[in-house]
N, C-alpha and C positions, 0 to 999 in steps of 0.2 A: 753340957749343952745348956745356953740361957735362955731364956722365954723372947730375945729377940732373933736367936737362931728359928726358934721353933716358929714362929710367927711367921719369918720371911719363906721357910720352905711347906707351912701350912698350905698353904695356896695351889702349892707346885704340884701336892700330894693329892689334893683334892681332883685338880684339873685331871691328872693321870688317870686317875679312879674312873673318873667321866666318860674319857678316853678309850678305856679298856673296855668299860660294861657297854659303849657303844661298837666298840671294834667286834665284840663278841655277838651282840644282839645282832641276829640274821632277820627278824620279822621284816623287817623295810623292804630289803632286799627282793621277797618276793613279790611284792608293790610295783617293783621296778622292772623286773622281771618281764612283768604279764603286760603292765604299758607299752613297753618296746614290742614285745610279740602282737599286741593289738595295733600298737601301728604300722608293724610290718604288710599284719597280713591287712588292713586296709589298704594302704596302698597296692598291696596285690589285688581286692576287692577290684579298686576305682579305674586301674590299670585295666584290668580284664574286661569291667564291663564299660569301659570306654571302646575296645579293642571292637567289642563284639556288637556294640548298639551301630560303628560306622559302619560294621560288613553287616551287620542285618537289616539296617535302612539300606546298602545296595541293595540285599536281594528281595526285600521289599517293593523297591522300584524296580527289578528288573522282571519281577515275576507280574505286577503291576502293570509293566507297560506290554507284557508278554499275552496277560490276560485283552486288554481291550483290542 
C-alpha cells in the first residue's frame, strides 16, 4: 500500500469513526424524546383548557342570568 492509497482512504476512515461513536451515542436522543412528549401534552394542555373555559363561560352565563 502507498502513502497515496493511504491518504485517499484516510478520510473515509475518519468520517466512519464519526459516524459510528454518533450512531452509538444515545444521550441526544433523550433531548428529543422529552421535547415531543412536552409538546404533546401541551397541545393536550391548550386543547383541554380551551374546551372547558367555552363550557365554563356558558355556565357562568347561565347561572348569571339565573341568579338576577
Amino acid at each position: 500500500m502507498d502513502t497515496q492509497d493511504f491518504k485517499e482512504t484516510e478520510p473515509v476512515a475518519i468520517l466512519q469513526n464519526v459516524w459510528q461513536n454518533l450512531y452509538k451515542d444515545e444521550s441526544g436522543q433523550d433531548i428529543a424524546e422529552y421535547a415531543v412528549m412536552l409538546a404533546v401534552i401541551l397541545v393536550i394542555v391548550v386543547g383541554t383548557i380551551r374546551l372547558i373555559g367555552s363550557n365554563a363561560n356558558n355556565v357562568f352565563s347561565q347561572v348569571g342570568s339565573s341568579i338576577q
